[in-house]
N, C-alpha and C positions, 0 to 999 in steps of 0.2 A: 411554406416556410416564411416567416418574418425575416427578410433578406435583412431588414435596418436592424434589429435586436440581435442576429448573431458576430458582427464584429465587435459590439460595446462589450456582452458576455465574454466573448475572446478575448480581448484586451485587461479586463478585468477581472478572469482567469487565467492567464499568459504574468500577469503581475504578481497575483494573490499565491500561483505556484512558484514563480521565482523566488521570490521570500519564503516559500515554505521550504524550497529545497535547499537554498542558502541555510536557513536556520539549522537544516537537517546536519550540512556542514560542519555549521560555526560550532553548533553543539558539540560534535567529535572535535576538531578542534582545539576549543576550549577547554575541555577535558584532558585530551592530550598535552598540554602546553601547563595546564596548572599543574595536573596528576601523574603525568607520565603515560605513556602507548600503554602498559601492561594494566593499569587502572581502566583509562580507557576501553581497554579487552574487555574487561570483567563487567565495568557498566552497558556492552555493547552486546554482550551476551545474555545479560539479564533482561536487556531491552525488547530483544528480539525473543526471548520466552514470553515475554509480554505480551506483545505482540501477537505471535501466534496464540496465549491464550485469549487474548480479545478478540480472535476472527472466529477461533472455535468457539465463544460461548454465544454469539451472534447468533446461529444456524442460518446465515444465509439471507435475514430478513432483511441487514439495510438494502440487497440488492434487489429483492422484493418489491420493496417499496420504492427504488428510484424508480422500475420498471410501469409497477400498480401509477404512482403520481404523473410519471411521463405519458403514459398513454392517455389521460385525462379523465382516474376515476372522479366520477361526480359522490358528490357530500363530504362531510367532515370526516377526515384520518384521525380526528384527536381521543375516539376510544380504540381505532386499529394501534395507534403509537403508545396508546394505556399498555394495552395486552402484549404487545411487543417489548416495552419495557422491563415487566415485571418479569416475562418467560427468557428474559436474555442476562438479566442484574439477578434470578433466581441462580440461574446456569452459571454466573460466573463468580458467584461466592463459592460455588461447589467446585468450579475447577481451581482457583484460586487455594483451598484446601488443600485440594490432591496436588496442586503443582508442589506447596511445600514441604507437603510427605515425600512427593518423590523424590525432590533437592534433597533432602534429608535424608535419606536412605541410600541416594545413588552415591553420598559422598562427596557432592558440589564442596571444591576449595570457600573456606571462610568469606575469601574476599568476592566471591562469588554472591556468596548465599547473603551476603548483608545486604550487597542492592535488593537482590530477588525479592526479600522479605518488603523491602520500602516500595519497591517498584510495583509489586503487585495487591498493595493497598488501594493502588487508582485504579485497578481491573475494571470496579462494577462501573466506573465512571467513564474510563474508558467506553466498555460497548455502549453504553448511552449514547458519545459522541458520534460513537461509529454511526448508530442506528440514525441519529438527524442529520446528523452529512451525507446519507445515504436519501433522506426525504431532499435535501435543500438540492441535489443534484437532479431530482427527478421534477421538483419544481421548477429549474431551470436559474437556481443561485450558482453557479460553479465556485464564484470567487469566496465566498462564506466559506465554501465546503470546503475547499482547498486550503484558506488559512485554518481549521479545525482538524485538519487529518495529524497523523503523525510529524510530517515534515513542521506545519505550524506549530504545533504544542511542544518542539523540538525549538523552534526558534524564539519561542515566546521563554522555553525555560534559560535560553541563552542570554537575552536581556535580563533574565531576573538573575543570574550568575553574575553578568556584568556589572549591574547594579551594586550585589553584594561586595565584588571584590573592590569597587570604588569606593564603598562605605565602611566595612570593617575589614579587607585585607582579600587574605586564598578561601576557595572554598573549597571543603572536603567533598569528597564522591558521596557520602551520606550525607549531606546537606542539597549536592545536587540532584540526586534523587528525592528528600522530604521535596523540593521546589518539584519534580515534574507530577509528581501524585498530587503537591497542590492545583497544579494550574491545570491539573485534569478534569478536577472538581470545580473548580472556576469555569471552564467551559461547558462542561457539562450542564452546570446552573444556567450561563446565559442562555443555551441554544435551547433550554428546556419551557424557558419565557418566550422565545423567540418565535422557535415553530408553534407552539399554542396561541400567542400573539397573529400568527398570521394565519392557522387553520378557522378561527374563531372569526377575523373577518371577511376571508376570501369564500371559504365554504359550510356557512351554519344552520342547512336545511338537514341532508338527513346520511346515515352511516354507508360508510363504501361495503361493498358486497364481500362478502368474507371469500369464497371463490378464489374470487379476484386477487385478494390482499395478500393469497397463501401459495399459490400457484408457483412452481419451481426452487421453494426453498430448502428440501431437501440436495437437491443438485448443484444450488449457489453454492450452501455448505462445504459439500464435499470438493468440488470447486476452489473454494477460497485456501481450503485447508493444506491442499493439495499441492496449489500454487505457492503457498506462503514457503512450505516448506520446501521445496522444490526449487526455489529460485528464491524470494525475499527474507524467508527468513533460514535460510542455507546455511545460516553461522547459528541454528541451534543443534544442526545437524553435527559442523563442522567443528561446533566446540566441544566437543565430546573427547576428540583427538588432540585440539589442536590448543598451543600454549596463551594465555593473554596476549602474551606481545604479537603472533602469528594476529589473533582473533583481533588484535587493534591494528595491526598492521592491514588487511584486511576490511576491515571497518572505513579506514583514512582512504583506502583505495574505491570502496563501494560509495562514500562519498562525490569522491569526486568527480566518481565516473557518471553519478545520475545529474550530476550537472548539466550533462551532455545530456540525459537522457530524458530531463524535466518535462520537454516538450510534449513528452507521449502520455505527460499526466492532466497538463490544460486541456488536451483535446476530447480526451475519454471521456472525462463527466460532460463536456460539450456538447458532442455530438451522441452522447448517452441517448438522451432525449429523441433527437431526431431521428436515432435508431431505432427507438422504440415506438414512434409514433408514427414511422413510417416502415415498418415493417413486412408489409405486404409488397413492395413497392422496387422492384427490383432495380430500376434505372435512377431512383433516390437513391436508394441504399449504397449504390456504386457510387454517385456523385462522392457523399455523405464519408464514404471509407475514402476514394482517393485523395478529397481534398486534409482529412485529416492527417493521415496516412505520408503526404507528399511534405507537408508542414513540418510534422515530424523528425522525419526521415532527414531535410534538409537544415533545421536547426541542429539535429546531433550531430550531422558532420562536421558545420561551422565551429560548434563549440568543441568539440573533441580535436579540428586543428589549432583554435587557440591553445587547448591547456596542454598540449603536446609540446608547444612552441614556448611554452613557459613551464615545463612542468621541473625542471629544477626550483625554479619560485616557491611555485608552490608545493613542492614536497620539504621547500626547507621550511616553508607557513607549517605546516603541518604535524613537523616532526617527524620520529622514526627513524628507520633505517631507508637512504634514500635509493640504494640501488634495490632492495627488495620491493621499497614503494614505486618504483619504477613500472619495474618490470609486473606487478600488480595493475599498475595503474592503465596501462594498456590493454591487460586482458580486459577490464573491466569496459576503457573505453569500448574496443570491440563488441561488448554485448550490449553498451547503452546503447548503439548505433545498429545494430541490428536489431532489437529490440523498439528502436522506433522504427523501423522498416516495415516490422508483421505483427508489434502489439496490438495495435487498432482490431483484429481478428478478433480476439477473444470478447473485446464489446460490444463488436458486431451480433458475434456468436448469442452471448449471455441477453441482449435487447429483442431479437429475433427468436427464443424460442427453441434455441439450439443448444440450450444448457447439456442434455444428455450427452450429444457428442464430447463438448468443451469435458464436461467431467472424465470421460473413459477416456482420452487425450491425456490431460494432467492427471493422471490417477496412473494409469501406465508410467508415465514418464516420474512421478515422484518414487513408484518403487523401484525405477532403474538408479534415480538421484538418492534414493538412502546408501546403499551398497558404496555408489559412485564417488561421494562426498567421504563418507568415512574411511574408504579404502586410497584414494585419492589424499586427503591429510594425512594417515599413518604413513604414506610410503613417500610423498612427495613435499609435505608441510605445506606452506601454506600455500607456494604456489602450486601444488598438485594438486588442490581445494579447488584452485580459483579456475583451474584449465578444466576439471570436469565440472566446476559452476557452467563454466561456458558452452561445453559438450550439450550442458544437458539442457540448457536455454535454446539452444539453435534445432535441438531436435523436439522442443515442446512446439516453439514459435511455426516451424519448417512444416508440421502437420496441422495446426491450426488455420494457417495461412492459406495453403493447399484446398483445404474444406469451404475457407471464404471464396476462394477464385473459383471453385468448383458450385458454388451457390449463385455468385453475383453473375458468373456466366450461364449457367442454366437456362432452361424454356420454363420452367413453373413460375407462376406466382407466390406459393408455399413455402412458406422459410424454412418451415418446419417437420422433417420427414419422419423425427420421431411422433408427432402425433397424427399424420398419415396411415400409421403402422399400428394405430390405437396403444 
């Protein structure tokens, strides 16, 4: 391990996520504060359809490929990220489609379906980004990837809000959305210069091994798709039930909870690498999980006793109903803070080879979270959403976690039992 290069990466990872998750904030926020919680609801629900269709039309490949880069394939990725492009921007004009047919038929409220329609113009641009944030982490950029993810392009739309309403006044919810489908394509552009800029001079002998390049992307897929719904993107679940203002209510409270929970997103793309590079290596691997893992663990509690000790402040920053956002605001802390305890599992898991478990894990646990979420909103509003949000977080994290301690303690060397098993 480059003991001198992993605190500069940290550091300028630990920053690059700060700002992204602030942005992720200000964005709700500022939404709230121009438009009202119930506006808010509607652009937070269309977001997270987003969302989820940019993980599904991926299939799994940016993970692929932080895996494929991290391990140290030799030669140029720059026709692997051709063919990757065009099989993930094919997929997501087709889902894009069908998501507006089915708005369209399921009866999605107006004020709904007007972002949806704006929102999911950036789709193909979207997985683009997904896909080189997915290389820049396997390269060992955290800090790129991090400003690039959701949370960035979240913060970046919030300066371009600010902008606006210093120069010509308020900005409408459809102005706010034309700005995030812009600066989707905005990134999308640079990062598209960016990694061909540096495939071109880092590796320009001969093509990575196909093998190699493709290996577990059906299981990232179902993985990703699994998890989003199930835990991040649980308000496309929840909105089905649940009223705008419940779903912004909601939104303000998932906010502020991953404040606390930021820390478990510097360390992932981090220690991705080192995961995957050191794979066989059972006394790395432990080092590797504890120290990310301890980092984690101990910035969510600090920050979650800050914003507990100011959380009147800021639930009146925010808007809403402040004793609903309250009592919101806690459940959420609660799983930002266990969530950095046993998240590190899952990228141990996905780096090591352990994709098959990770998926039958979250795939179980997403079909107990459909039922869960939706019966959970109709009976309880929002916060009967957010207690079996929680429920079902502590039982995905609590078996994943399990699986790692049963690994890192072990006698094999073998990370990997499903391909033992052929």
């Amino acid at each position: 391990m480059k003991i001198a290069a992993l605190p500069i990466s940290f550091i300028a990872a630990f920053l690059a996520r700060a700002a992204a998750a602030f942005g992720g904030l200000a964005l709700s926020v500022i939404i709230a504060r121009l438009n009202g919680v119930s506006e808010m609801g509607a652009f937070a629900f269309a977001l997270s359809v987003l969302h989820f269709s940019m993980i599904f039309s991926r299939y799994g490949l940016d993970m692929v490929l932080t895996r494929t880069v991290a391990r140290g394939a030799k030669g140029n990725m720059l026709p692997v990220l051709h063919r990757y492009l065009k099989r993930i921007i094919t997929a997501s004009l087709v889902v894009l489609v069908a998501v507006l047919i089915i708005g369209k038929l399921a009866g999605i409220s107006q004020s709904r379906m007007e972002v949806l329609r704006l929102l999911m113009l950036g789709l193909p641009f979207l997985v683009g980004v997904s896909l080189f944030v997915g290389y820049l982490k396997g390269a060992g950029h955290p800090a790129i990837a991090a400003l690039c993810e959701t949370g960035g392009l979240a913060g970046l739309t919030t300066v371009a809000i600010a902008l606006m309403y210093w120069s010509v006044g308020p900005v409408s919810i459809i102005a706010i959305s034309v700005l995030y489908t812009v600066i989707c394509l905005i990134v999308f552009t640079a990062l598209f210069f960016l990694v061909r800029r540096m495939e071109r001079h880092n590796t320009p002998e001969t093509p990575v091994q196909q093998a190699q390049s493709t290996e577990g992307a059906k299981w990232f897929w179902i993985v990703a798709n699994a998890v989003f719904l199930s835990q991040a993107g649980a308000l496309v679940i929840g909105g089905m039930v649940l009223s705008d203002i419940d779903v912004g209510h909601l939104r303000l409270a998932e906010r502020l909870g991953l404040m606390a929970g930021f820390a478990l997103t510097v360390t992932d793309p981090v220690v991705a690498r080192f995961f995957a590079r050191d794979h066989g290596n059972r006394i790395l691997l432990k080092r590797h999980f504890m120290l990310a893992s301890g980092f984690a663990t101990l910035f969510a509690l600090t920050i979650s006793i800050i914003i507990i000790f100011f959380n009147d402040r800021l639930l009146d920053l925010v808007g809403g109903d402040a004793e609903i956002g309250r009592t919101l605001l806690y459940v959420y802390l609660a799983g930002s803070v266990f969530n950095a305890m046993t998240g590190t599992s899952s990228m141990l898991l996905s780096m090591t080879g352990n994709e098959k478990f990770l998926m039958r894990t979250v795939v179980m646990t997403f079909l107990l979270a459909m039922p869960s979420y939706y019966f959970g909103g109709l009976a309880g509003g929002a916060m009967g959403f957010a207690i079996a949000y929680l429920l079902i977080l502590v039982l995905k994290n609590s078996i994943i976690f399990l699986r790692v301690l049963q690994i890192l303690s072990g006698p094999g060397a073998d990370m990997d039992p499903d391909r033992k098993n052929g």
